[in-house]
N, C-alpha and C positions, 0 to 999 in steps of 0.2 A: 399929392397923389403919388408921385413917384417917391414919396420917402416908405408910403403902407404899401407900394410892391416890392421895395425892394426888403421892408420887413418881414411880408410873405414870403419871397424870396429865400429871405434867408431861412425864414422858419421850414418849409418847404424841403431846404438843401440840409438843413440839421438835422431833420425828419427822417429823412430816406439816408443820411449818414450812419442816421443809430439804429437803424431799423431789426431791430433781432433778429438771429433766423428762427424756421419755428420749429418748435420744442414739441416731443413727442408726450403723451398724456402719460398717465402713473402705468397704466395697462403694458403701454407699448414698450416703458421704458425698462418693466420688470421683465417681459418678453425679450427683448433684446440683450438683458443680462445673460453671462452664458458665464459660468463658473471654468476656474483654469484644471480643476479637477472632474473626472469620472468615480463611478463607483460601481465599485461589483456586491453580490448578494447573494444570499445561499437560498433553497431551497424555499425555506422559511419565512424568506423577507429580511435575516440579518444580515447585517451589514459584514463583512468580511474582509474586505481590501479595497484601495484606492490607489488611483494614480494619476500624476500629473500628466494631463493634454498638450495643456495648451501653455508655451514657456512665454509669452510675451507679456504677461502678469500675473502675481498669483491672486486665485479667488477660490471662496470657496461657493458653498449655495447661497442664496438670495435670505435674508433671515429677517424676517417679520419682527414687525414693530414690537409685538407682546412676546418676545422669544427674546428680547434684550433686557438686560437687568435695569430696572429703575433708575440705579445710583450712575449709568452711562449716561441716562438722555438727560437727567439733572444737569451732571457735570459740564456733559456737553453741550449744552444752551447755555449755561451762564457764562460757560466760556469766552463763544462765539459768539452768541447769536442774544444778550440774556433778555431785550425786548422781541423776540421771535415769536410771542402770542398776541403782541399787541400790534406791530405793523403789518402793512401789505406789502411786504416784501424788499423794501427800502427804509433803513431805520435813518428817517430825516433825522433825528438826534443825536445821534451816532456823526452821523456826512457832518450835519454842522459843528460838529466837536472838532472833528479830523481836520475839516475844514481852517477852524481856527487855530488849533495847533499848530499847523505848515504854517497858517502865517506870521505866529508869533515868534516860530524858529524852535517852538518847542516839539519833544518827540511825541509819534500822532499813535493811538491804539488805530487799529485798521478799523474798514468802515462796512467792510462788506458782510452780509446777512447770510443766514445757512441758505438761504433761499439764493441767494447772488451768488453763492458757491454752487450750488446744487446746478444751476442755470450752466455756470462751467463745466462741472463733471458732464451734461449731457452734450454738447457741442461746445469742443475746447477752442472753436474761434472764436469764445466768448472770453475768454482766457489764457490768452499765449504765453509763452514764456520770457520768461525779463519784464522788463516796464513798460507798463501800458498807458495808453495814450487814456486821454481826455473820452475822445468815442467811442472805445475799447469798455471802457467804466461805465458811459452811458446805454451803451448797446446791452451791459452786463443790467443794467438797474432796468431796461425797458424789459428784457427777458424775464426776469424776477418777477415783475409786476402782471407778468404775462401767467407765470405759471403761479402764483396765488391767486389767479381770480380760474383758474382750472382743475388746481387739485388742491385738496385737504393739507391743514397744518401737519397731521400725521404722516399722509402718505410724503410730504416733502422730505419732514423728518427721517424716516422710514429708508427713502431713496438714496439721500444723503449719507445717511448710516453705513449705507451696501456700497457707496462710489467713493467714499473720500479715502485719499491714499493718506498711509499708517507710516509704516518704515519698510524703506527697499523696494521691495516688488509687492510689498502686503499690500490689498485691496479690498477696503468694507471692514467692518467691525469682526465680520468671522473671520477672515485670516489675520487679522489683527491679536483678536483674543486667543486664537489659537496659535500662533507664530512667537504672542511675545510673554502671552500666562501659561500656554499649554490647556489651555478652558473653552468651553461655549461661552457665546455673550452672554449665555442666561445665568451661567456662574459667575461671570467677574464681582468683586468685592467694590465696597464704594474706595478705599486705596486703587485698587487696578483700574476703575473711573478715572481719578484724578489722574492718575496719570497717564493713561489716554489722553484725557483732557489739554496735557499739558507738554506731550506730542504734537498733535494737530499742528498748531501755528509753525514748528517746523519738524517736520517727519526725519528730517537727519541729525539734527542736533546731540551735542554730545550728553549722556547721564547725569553729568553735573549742571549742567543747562537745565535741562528736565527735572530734575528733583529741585534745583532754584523755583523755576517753574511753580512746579505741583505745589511745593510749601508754602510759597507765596499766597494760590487760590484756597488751601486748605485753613489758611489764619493758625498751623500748628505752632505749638510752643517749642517741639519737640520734633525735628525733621530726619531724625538721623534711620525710620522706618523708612520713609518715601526716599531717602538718597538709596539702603540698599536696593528696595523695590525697585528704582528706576535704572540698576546696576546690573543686574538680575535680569528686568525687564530687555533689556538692550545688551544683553549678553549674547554667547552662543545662540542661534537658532535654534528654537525648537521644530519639532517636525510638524506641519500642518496637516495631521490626520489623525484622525477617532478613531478610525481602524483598528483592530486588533494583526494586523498585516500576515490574515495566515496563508493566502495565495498571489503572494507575490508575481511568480511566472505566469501564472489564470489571467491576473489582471494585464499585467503587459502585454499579454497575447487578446486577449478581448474588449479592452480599454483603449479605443480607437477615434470615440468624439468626446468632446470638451462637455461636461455636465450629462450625461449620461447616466445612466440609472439601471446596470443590464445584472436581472436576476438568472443565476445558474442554479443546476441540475446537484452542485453540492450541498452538503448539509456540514456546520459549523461544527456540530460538538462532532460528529466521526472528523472531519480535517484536523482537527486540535488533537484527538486520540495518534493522529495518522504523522502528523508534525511531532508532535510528542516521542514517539516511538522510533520516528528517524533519525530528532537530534540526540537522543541518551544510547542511540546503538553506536552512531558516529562519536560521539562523544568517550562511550565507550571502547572505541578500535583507535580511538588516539591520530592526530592528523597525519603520523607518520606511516599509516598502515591503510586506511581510506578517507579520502575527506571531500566524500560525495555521495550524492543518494538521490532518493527520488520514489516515491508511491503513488499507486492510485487504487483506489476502491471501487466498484463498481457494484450495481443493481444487476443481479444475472436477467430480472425478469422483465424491467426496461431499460438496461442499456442506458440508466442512467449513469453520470461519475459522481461518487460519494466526497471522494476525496480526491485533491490533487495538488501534490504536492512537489515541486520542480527541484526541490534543492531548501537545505535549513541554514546556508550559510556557516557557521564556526568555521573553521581552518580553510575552508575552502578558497583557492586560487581563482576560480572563475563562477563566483555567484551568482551574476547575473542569467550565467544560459541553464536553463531548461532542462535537466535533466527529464522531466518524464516526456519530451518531444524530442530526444537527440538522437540521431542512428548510433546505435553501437554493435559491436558483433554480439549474434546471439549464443552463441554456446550451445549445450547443451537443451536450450529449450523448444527448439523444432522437434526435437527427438518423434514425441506424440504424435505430430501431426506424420511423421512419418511410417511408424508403426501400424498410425490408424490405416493411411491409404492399402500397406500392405495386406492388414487382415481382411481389408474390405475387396479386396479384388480376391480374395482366397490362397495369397502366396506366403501367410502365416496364420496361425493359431497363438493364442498365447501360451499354450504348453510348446508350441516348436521347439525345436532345438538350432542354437543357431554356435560356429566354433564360436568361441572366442580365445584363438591363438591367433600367433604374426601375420601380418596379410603383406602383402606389396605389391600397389598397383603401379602400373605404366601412364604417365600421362604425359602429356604436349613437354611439361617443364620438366619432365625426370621421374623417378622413383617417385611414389606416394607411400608411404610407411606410418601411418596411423599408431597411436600408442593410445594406450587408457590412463585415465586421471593419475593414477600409482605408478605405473608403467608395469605393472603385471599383467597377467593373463590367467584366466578362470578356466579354459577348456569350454567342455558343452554346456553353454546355461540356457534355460526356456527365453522366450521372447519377453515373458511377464520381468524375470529375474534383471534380463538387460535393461530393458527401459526403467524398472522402479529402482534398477542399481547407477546406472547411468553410463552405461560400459558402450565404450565408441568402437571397438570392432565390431561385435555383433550388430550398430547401427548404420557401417560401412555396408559389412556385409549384407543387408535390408534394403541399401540402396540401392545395390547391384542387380534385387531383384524388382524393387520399382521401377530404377531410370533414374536421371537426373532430372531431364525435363521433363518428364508428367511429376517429378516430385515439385521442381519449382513453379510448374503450372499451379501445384495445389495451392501451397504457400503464398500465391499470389491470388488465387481466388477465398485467402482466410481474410485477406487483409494486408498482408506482409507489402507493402506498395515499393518498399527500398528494392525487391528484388524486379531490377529494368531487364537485367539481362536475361540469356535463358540458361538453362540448366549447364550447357557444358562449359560454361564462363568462368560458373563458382566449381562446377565437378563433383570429386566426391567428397569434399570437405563441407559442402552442402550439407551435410547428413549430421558432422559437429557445430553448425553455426556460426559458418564462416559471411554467412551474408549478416548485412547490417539491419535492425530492426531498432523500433522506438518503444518503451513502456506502454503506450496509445496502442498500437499495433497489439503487443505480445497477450492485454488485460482483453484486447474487444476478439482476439482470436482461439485463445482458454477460456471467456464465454461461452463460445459458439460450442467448446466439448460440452461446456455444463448443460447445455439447450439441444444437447441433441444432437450435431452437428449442424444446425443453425446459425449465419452468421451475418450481424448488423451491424452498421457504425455504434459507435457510442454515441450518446447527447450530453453535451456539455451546456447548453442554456436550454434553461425552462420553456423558449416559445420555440425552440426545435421541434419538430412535425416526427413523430416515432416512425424514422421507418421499418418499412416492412423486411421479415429477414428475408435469406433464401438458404437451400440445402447444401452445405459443403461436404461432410461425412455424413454417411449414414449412421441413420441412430443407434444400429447396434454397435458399430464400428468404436462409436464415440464413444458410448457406454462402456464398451470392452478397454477402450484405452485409460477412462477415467477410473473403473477399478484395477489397472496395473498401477497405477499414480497413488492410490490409495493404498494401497499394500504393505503396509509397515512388513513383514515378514519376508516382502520381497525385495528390498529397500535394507533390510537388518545386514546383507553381507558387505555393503559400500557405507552404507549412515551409521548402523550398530541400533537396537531396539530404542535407543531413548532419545533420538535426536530433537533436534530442534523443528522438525518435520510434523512429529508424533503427535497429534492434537487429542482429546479425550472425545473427539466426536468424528465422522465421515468424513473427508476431505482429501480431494484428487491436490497433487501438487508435484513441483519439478522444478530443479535448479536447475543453474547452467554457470560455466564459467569460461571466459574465452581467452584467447591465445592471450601468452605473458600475462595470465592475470590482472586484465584489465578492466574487467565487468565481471560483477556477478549478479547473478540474478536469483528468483524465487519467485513463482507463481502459481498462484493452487485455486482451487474453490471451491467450495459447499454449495449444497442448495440452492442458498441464498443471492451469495457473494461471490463476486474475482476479488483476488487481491493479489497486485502484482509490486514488487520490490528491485530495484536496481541500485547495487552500490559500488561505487568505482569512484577512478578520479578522472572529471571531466577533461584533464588537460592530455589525457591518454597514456601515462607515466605506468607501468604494474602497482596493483596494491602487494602488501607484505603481512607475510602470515596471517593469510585471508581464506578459510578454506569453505565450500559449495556449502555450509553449514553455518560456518561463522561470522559470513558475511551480511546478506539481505536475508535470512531464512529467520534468524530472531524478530527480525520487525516485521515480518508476513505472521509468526507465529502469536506475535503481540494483540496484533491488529485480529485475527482470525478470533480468540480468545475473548477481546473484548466486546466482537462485535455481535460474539453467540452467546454473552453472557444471559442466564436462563433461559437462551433455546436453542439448542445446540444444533449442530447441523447433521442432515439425514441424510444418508442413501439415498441414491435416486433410484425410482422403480426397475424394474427389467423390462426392456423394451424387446416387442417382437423379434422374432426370429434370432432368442438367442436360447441355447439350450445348455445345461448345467450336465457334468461328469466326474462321478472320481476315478482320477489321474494317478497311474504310478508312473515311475520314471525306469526304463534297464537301467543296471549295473549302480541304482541308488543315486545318480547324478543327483537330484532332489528330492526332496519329502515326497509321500504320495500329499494328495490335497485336490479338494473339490474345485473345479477348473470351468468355466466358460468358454463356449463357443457358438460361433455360426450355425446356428442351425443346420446339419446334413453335414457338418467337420468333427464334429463329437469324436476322440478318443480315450480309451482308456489305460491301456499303456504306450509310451512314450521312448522310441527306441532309435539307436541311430541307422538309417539304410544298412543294408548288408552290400559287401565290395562289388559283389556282383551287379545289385542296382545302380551304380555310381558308374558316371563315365570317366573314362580311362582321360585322364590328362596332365600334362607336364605342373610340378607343385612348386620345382626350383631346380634352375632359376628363373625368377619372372620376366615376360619379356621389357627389354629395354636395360637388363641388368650390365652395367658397366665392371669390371675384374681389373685389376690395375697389379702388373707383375712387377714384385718389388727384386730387383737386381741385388740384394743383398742375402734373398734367402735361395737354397737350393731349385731349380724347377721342379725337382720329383717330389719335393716339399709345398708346390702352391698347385694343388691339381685340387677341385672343388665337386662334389657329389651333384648328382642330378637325381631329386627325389621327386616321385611317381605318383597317383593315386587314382583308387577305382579298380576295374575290373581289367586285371593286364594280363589275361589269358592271351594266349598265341601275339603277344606284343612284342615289338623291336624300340630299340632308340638308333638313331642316326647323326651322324654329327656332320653338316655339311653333304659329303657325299659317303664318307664312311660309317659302317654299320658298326653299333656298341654293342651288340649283344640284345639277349631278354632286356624288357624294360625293368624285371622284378630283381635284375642282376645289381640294380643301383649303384650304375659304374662310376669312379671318379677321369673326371676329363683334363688332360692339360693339354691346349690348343694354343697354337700362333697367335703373337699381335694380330686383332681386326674384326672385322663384321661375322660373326658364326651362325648358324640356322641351326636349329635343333627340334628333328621332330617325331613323334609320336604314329606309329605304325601298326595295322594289324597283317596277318597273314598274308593278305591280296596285295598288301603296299597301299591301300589306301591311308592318307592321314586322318588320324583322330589329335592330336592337335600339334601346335610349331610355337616355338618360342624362338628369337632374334637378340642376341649379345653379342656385346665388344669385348674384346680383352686388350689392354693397351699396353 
């Protein structure tokens, strides 16, 4: 009696030794598969980019039994497993070979079933590393026996296929077939079988190993294929994606869980037109001149993005970042948005006349002295002529008559979000583009003129909620600004009639380029479309012989081109409250020409005040002017003119506390070292205005 307890006993204690843990069903186990990759989608449902998640293995998706070629699951049963249909998941034939081999001292083939493997990929205490015990082996065969009396020969198969480690980090027959043929499993060859096949038993083994290996299972006469195959095979890395990789920066910004599947708001063939177009323009300006860029196309009518394109890599020093998400200065492309606010409060027309001669303002840090792209000056040009030319006095002087800050209130309610501070931070250099903006920003707020002054985020994935816009410019406002953008005639004195601008249909558009040449930009739209362009070098270096033209303006021109090929883009209607005049100009400053206005601002000749309307105030020198007496040249030789303007009947100048004379006498001054006052006087002594310099 006490020898059958203590054989219960033992059986008992052997029992609960090997006990398996338990095993998830085929459902759970495909469920809990999570690929080391995501994947982004166009519009369409094409596939467009991928990117790795998750680094702690690679995988790709989970790949069904009938999506693997034939000649794998051959190779790989007979391999492994080659009674794999005819046992329950322990090939007692096999164990008993092995068996007798260790005891004869000869070398043993392994004993274990794809199924005793597969029992390991799903819980690795079934299978640790280095040498296993006796329980280890049995816990592995009870597990086995466990999961063929639960799932299908197939689905084992199937499982196995997706878990068994390849080479390196490969995991599953898809990063396998894709890491070491560059293939689907559904293409591998019955050679790229074999030699899988002949990987497995050891996943690091060296080519020569491998190709022993394969020849061996193949019975060839003739190995010298399967050695290069397997040289080849276990060579450089290939890349594990199917991808056509044309949004790189898309994905890394929205590729954020492991096997994901997120369809966007783009569409494949415009990205490829859009890719296209940025690498042969960079490719054309050569890496010494720019070697950075960046697009995006947009739906005017949903705000959705067509294309987006962060960067094409070639010469580029910093590929990874994002150009169509990076702040850069804007240049000249605020311009609009500030024109519009003016005509829309009534403090210009687009036939105004605005100077464009020398200015110099006073601010916190000194002089401000503004110059234009050429560093010339035009005299009196219309509003239309400044903004379609791009001339930055006359948009100084436009600021002066906004503000700063209701200008950078506006530019923040377009979208502009980089602008934190408020207007008198950035000042008047606001007006050229001294604040920072992103392509994202500049495409969803040259929208908002095409709609009217209307302005929405973009959408960049398909389950995005469209929101609703709201009103930033009025519609005439916008309208009015988007035909000065469109102006090729108005645009002919700074671009010349045929530029890169000049499209054979409708379309508002505007450069910009900002300090030392470090961005340039292009952004316009039709009807239809935005299409914005930024080219520069992201490390912030100046580009070289890069001009508002030759920069981004070919690839907005490209893109524009392609994307109205047989349907060109339209005018957009006239909106309310705008009313039509022809315009002459006095003394011929410009052509006559039919002109647009505000309703109730209609003119028809275009002249400058006469002196008498103007008020009387000091023109130079401006306050805060600094005079520096150089002890080398005579004093009666460095005495500086004080020039006037406006209506200076019964006027004085004053210097301090001494009187200069009429102000129309335009006396020259030579003053002591120090703080001077200088003001502007009529008959009674009241001031009409004061200027404040140093002379040192």
């Amino acid at each position: 009696m006490a020898v059958i307890l203590a054989i219960a006993a033992a059986f008992v204690t052997i029992d609960y030794a090997t006990y398996p843990p338990p095993l998830p069903d085929h459902a759970a186990a495909r469920g809990a598969y999570h690929p080391s990759e995501a994947w982004l989608y166009d519009r369409h449902g094409v596939l467009i980019d991928s990117s790795r998640v998750d680094f702690e293995k690679r995988r790709l998706a989970w790949t069904p039994l009938d999506e693997i070629a034939p000649a794998v699951r051959e190779n790989i049963i007979a391999a492994e497993d080659h009674r794999f249909a005819q046992h329950g998941g322990v090939d007692w034939l096999a164990l008993a070979g092995a068996l007798r081999a260790r005891l004869s001292g000869q070398p043993s083939r392994g004993a274990s079933t794809i199924t005793m493997q597969l029992a390991g990929f799903l819980d690795p205490e079934l299978a640790p590393p280095g040498a296993r015990s006796w329980r280890d082996k049995l816990r592995q065969m009870r597990a086995a026996r466990r999961l063929e009396s639960r799932w299908t020969k197939q689905q084992i198969l199937e499982a196995y296929l997706n878990l068994a480690p390849f080479r390196g980090e490969a995991q599953g027959v898809g990063a396998a077939a894709l890491g070491l043929f560059g293939k689907t499993p559904a293409a591998l060859s019955r050679e790229d079988a074999i030699l899988l096949a002949a990987l497995l038993p050891d996943p690091q083994a060296s080519p020569a190993r491998v190709a022993a290996r394969a020849c061996r299972r193949s019975h060839a006469s003739d190995c010298r294929r399967l050695e290069a195959g397997a040289a080849s095979m276990l060579g450089p890395a290939r890349s594990l994606a199917l991808d056509p990789g044309l949004a790189p920066h898309l994905s890394e910004r929205l590729l954020r869980t492991a096997g994901a599947h997120v369809r966007t708001t783009l569409d494949a063939r415009i990205q490829r037109l859009a890719v296209a177009a940025l690498r042969r323009q960079l490719q054309g300006l050569g890496g010494t001149r720019a070697r950075d860029g960046a697009v995006l196309v947009v739906d005017n009518s949903s705000g959705d993005v067509l294309a987006y394109v962060g960067g094409v890599g070639g010469a580029s020093t910093a590929p990874a970042v994002d150009g169509a998400n990076s702040y850069r200065q804007a240049g000249s492309t605020l311009k609009p948005f500030l024109y519009a606010q003016a005509i829309e409060r009534g403090y210009l027309t687009p036939a105004s006349m605005l100077d464009d001669s020398p200015i110099q303002l006073d601010t916190a840090s000194g002089l401000y002295v503004p110059q234009n792209y050429n560093r010339g000056f035009n005299g009196p040009v219309s509003a239309r002529t400044a903004l379609a030319g791009s001339l930055n006095i006359p948009a100084i002087r436009t600021l002066l008559l906004v503000g700063t800050d209701p200008f950078r209130d506006r530019l923040w309610d377009t979208g502009y979000r980089g602008l934190t501070e408020d207007g008198q931070y950035y000042g008047f250099s606001l007006a050229l583009g001294s604040a920072e903006v992103t392509l994202l920003e500049q495409a969803a707020a040259y929208r908002s003129l095409a709609l009217g002054g209307r302005w929405s985020p973009l959408r960049l994935l398909a389950t995005d909620v469209r929101p609703a816009s709201r009103p930033v410019t009025s519609p005439a406002a916008a309208w009015l600004v988007a035909d000065m953008m469109a102006d090729p005639t108005a645009r002919a004195a700074t671009f010349g009639l045929d530029s890169a601008l000049r499209l054979p249909f409708w379309a508002a558009v505007k450069t910009g380029t900002s300090k030392a040449m470090r961005d340039n930009w292009c952004i316009g739209f039709s009807d239809r479309f935005t299409v914005a362009v930024w080219v520069g070098n992201l490390e912030g270096d100046p580009m070289r012989a890069v001009s508002g033209t030759s920069g981004a303006a070919p690839v907005w021109r490209d893109l524009m081109l392609a994307l109205h090929a047989g349907a060109p883009g339209r005018a957009p209607p006239v909106p309310a409250g705008i009313e039509a005049r022809q315009v002459a100009f006095a003394n011929h400053v410009e052509q006559p020409r039919r002109e647009y206005f505000l309703a109730g601002t209609g003119q028809r000749l275009i002249a400058a005040a006469p002196a008498v309307a103007r008020r009387p105030r000091i023109v130079s020198p401006v306050p805060g002017t600094v005079f520096a007496i150089d002890p080398d040249i005579p004093p009666a030789r460095q005495r500086f003119a004080v020039a006037v303007a406006g209506d200076l009947t019964a006027t004085r100048l004053r210097l301090d506390e001494r009187d200069l004379g009429p102000a129309d006498a335009r006396p020259l001054i030579a003053a002591a070292p120090g703080l001077h006052r200088l003001r502007l006087v009529d008959a009674a002594g009241t001031i009409l205005d004061d200027v404040r310099f140093t002379i040192r």
